[in-house]
N, C-alpha and C positions, 0 to 999 in steps of 0.2 A: 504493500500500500504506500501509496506518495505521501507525503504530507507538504503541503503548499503553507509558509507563514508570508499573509500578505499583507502591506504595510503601505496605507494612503499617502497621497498627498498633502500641501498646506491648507491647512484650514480642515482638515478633516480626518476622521476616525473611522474605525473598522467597520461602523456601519454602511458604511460607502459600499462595499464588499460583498453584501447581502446576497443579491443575486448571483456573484459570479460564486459564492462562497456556497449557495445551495447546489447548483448545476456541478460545481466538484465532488462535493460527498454524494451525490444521487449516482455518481459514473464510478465509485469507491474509495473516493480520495480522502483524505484529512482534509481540512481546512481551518487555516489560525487566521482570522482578522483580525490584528494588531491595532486598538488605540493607543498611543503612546502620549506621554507622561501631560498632560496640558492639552491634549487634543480631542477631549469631549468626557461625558460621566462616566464611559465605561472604564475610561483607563484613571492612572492616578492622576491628583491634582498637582497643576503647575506651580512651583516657587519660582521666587526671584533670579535660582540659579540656573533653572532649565534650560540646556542649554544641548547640541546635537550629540554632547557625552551623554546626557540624558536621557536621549532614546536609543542610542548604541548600547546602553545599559539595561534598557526596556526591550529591546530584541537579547540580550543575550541572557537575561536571566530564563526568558523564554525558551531558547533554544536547549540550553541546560536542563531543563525541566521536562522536556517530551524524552520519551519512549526511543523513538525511530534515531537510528544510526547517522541517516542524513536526511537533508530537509532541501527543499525547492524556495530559496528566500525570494519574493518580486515587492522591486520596488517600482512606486508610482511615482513620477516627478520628483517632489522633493524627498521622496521617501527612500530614492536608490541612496541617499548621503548615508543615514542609521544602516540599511540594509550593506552598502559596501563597507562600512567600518565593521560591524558583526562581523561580516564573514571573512575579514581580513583576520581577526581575534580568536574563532573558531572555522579554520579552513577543514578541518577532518570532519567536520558536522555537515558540511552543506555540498547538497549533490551538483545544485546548480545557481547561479543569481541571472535574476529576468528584470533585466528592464522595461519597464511600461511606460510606451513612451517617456522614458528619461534619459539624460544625457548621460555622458564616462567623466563622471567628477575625477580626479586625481588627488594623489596627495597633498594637501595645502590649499585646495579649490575651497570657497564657499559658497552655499546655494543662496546669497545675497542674488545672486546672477538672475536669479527664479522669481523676483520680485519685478514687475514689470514699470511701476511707478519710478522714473529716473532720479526724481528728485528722495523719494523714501531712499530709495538706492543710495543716494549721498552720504544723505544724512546717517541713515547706520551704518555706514564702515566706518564716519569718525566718531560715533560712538557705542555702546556695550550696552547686554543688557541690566547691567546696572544701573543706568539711568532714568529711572523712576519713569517719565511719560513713555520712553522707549521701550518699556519693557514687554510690550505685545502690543504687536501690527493686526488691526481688527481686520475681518475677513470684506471680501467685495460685497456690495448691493448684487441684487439681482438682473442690473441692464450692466453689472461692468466684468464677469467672469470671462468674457471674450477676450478682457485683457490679459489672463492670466493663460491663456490657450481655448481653442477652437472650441464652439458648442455644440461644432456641427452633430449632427443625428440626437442630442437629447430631448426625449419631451417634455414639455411645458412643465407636467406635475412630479419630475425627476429633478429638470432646471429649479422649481420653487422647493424642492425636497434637501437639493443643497445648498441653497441658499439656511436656511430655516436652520438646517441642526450643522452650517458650519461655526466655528470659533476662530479666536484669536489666535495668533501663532506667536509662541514665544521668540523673542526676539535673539537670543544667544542659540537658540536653533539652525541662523539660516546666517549668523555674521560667525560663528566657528569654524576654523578651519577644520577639513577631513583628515584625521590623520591615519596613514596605512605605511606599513611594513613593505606592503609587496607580494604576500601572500596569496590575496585575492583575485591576483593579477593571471595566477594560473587556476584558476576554477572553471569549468563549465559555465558561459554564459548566452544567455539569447537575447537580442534585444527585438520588439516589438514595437513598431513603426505607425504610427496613426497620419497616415496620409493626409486626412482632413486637417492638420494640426503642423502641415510641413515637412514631415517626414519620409524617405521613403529607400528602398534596397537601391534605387537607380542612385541615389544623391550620396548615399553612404561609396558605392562603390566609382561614382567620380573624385569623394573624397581620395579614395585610398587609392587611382589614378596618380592624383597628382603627385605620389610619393611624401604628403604629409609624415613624418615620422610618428605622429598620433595616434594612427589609423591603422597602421602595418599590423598590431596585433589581430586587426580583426577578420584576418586573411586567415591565421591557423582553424586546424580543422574544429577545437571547442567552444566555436564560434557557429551562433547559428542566426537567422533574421527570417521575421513573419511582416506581414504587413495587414492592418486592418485597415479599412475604408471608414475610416469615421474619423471624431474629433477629439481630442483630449483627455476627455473624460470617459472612455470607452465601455468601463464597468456600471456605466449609465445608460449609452448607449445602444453597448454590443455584447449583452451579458454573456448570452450563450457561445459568442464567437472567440471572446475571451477565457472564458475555459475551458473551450476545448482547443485552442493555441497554448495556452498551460500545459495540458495534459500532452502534447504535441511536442511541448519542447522539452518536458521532462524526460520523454523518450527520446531526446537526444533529432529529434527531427527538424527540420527548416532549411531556410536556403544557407549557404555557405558561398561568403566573397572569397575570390581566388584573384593573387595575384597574377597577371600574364606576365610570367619572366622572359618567355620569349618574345612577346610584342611590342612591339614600341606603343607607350602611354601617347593615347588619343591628344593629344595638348602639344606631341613632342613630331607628330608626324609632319610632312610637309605641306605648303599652304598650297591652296587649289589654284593658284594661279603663278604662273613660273612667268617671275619678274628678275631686273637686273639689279645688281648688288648698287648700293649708294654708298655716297660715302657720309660717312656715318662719325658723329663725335661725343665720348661722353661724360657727361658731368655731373659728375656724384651720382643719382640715384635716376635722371634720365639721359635719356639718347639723344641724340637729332640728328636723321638721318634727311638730306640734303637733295633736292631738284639734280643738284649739279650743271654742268656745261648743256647736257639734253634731255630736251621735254621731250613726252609723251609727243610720237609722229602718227597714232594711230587714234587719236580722240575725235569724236563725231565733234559734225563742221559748228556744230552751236556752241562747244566748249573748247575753244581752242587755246592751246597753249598760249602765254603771249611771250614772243619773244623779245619784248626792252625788258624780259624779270630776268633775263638768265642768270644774274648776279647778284638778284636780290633788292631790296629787301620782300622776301615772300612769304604769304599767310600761311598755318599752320595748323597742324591738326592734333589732339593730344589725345592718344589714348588709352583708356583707364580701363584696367583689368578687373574683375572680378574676387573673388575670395571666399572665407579666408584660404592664404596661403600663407604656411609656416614658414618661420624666415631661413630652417635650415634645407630647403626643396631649393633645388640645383638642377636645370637652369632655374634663375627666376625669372618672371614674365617677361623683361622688358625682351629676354632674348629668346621667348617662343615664337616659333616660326609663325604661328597664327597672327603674333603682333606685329613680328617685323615683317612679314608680308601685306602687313595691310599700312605699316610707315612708307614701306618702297614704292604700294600703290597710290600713295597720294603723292609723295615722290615723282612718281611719271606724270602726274597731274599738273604739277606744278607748285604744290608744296611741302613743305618743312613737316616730314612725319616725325610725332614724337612719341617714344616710349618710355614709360615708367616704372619704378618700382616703388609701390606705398606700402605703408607699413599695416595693410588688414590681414591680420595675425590669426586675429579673433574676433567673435560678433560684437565683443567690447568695444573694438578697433575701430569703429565707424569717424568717431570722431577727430583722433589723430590722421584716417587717413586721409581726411575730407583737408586736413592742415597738409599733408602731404602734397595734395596736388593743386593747393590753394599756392605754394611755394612754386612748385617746379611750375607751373603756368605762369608765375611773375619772371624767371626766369627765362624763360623761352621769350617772353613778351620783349624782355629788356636786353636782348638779344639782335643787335642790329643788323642782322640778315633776315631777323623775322619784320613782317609788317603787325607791329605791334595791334593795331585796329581791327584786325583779320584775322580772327583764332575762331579754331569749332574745337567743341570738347565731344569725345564720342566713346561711351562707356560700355563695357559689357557684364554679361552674367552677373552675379549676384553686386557686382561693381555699381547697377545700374541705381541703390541707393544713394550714390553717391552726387548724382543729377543737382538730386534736390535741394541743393542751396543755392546752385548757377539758374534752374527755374525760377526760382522765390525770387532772386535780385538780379537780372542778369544785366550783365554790364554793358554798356553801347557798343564795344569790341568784341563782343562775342557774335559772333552772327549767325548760329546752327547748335547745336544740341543733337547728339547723333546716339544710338540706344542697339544692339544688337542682342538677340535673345537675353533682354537685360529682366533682374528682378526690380519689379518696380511699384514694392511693399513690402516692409518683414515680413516673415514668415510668424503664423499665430504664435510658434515654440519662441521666437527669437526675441524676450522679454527685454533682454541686455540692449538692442538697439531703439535708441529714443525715437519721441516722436519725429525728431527734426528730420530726420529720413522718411518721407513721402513723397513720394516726385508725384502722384496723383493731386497730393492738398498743395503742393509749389506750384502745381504747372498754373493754376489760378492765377497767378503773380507776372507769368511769364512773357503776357500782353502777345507781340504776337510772332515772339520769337521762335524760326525755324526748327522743327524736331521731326528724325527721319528715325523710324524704328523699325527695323530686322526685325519681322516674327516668324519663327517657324512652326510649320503647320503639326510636328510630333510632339511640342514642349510638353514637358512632365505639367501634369496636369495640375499641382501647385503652383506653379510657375506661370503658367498659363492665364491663371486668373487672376495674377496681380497683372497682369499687361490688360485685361480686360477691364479692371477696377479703372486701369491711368486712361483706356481709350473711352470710358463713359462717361470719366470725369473732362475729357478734352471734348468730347462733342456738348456736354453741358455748359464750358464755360468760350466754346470756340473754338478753340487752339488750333494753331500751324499744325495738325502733326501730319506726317506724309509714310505712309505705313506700307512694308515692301516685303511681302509673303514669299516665302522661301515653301515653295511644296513640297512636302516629306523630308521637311529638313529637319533636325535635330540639334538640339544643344551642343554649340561647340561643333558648328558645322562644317568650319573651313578648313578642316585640318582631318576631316573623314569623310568630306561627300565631295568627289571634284566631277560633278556631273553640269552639265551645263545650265541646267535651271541655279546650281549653286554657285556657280560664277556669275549667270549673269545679275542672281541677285547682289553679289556683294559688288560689283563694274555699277550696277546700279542707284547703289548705297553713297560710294565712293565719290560719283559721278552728279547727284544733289548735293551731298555737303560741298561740294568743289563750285557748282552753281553757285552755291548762297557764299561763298565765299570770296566771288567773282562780282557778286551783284552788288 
């Protein structure tokens, strides 16, 4: 017999569990719903010291106490923090740990991360919960859980059912660092992916693509990944589909990421369009790769090169990658073929492509990177072979948060805004990135500046509907956008699809931001 100890999320206790917790023992299973110490009447009452040694203490007097030789620990969001310290503590007791929908906190992480309000977020890392008003963050109203992750699939009378019996969550819970040995590191794990909520096996394994060092564990084989179609809250949701994915991966079943050690990483392959080398120069953390002595001889007769720039000073195009990416991934962007093919194509255009490297590490990272390329743009600008007045900024994949402060204020020299299968809204899990990242609420601002956006017609269906959200809010308030569909194209197209519809979209892409750059 299995025994499953399952262990909620913030603001809530073992009653959360109910359902999925009946459909296990109806199939044979044990089932432990964990209230932990502060987290409602079943479990004990919260003091001022409550803190995530508090519930690592609350799982393991538990664990100690059953019967069974080993145990199935799952944790829910904030609940993988208690459930990875346990089983770091008693690694001989536990068969497996399952993430539900929850992240891979490490040693020294805090789930402050899991708090979606940026400003709460501030304020408790500089301080403890010893600070009298600090000492418990009260749980959301009923119209604000969406902040906290996805509601998608629950019903009304389940939505008001956690509302009603959540509580407060002690405040030295979620500002404690996790501390692990490393133990836990080799356990049996499965993580469980709530698509509705931004998650999913495709996104995990571009992660582990791009050679993140992060990520590499979760290539070995005691690694396993399910996906559910729903949102956040899934044991609300998707009761039955939830424990029978439990029981599913306690057997050791699910998908397994595999590294291709023979294939060259999708990012790394060559760009679809075979261009001539430029020359290229670089400084500090971007490129600039140069028109040179000869334009583009094959540009349709509306765009034509002009020959008085051949020496400059010429407009410029900058473009911003994606993430995150670890700083130790080698190459890094500025010198993936997918980017330097696309500096060399504006290159043959007529202008100054730029490549960079910003610092999005992490979903923290939003904001340093946004200072990254708020620098390397004043550079380029102050650059007297650029035509300062003349610059397009053109962003991709999940980079395409980073729009949203050149939307909101864009400046008289900017003349385009260029977007490529870009994400263009956190993701409901991604709490850590403020609001200031909406290119949907900036584009409002943008009056009626030029935006040309790449969509392809496969994008991961999360993905998808943030570019939907930004095109409904562009025809609501107006907006320039000029929208150029790639059919059967995929995320990170130019570097796996060199078919002709996939060139001529990106000659296409290319060939408007050069327009408004001319105009």
């Amino acid at each position: 017999m299995t025994t499953f100890i399952l262990v909620a999320g913030a603001h809530t206790g073992g009653w959360i569990w109910q359902e999925v917790a009946a459909r296990l023992r109806e199939s044979g299973a044990r089932a432990c719903p964990v209230t932990l110490t502060g987290m409602g009447d079943e479990g004990p009452a919260a003091g001022p010291g409550t803190d995530l040694e508090t519930h690592i203490d609350d799982l393991l007097r538990l664990i100690d106490e059953l019967d069974e030789p080993e145990v199935v620990l799952v944790g829910h969001c904030y609940g993988i923090y208690p459930v990875l310290g346990a089983a770091d503590r008693r690694p001989e007791r536990i068969a497996r740990v399952v993430h539900l929908d929850a992240g891979m906190p490490q040693h020294g992480d805090q789930a402050l991360t899991l708090v979606p309000d940026e400003a709460v977020r501030e304020r408790l890392s500089r301080r403890t919960g010893a600070d009298g008003d600090d000492r418990l963050i009260p749980p959301p109203p009923l119209d604000a859980w969406q902040r906290w992750g996805s509601v998608a699939g629950i019903p009304s009378t389940a939505l008001t059912r956690l509302t009603q019996n959540s509580v407060a969550q002690p405040v030295g819970t979620l500002t404690q660092p996790l501390r692990l040995t490393g133990a836990v590191s080799a356990l049996p794990s499965t993580g469980v992916l709530c698509t509705g909520n931004g998650s999913s096996i495709a996104m995990v394994e571009g992660l582990v693509a791009l050679g993140d060092p992060r990520f590499q564990a979760l290539t070995e084989p005691r690694v396993t990944f399910f996906e559910l179609d729903t949102g956040h809250w899934p044991m609300l949701s998707r009761a039955d589909e939830v424990a029978g994915t439990l029981l599913r991966a306690a057997a050791g079943e699910g998908h397994r990421v595999t590294a291709a050690v023979s294939e060259q990483p999708a990012h790394l392959r060559p760009f679809l369009l075979d261009l001539p080398e430029r020359r290229r120069e670089r400084i500090g953390r971007v490129d600039l790769h140069f028109p040179g002595d000869h334009l583009a001889d094959d540009l349709p007769a509306e765009l034509p090169a002009d020959p008085s720039k051949a020496e400059g000073p010429w407009p410029a195009v900058v473009f911003v990658h994606g993430g995150p990416v670890h700083p130790d991934v080698r190459p890094t962007p500025r010198d993936w073929p997918g980017f330097v093919g696309y500096a060399r194509l504006v290159a043959d255009l007529g202008a100054v492509g730029v490549t960079l490297d910003h610092r999005l590490h992490d979903l923290a990272d939003y904001g340093r990177a946004a200072e990254d390329i708020a620098e390397a743009v004043d550079l380029v600008r102050a650059d007297p072979r650029v035509d300062a007045d003349r610059v397009a900024l053109w962003f991709f994949s999940a980079g395409g948060l980073l729009s949203a402060d050149w939307l909101a204020a864009p400046p008289p020299w900017l003349r385009c805004v260029a977007a490529s299968y870009p994400v263009l809204a956190p993701m409901p899990n991604w709490g850590s990135v403020g609001s200031r990242f909406r290119p949907a609420v900036a584009l409002r601002s943008a009056r009626r500046l030029p935006v040309v956006l790449t969509r392809v017609e496969l994008e991961r269906a999360e993905i998808a509907a943030t570019v939907e959200e930004f095109l409904a809010a562009a025809k609501e308030c107006d907006a320039d956008v000029e929208v150029i569909d790639v059919p059967l194209g995929r995320h990170g197209f130019e570097t796996t699809d060199h078919s002709e519809r996939a060139r001529d979209a990106v000659e296409r892409a290319a060939r408007s931001v050069w327009g408004h750059l001319r105009g």
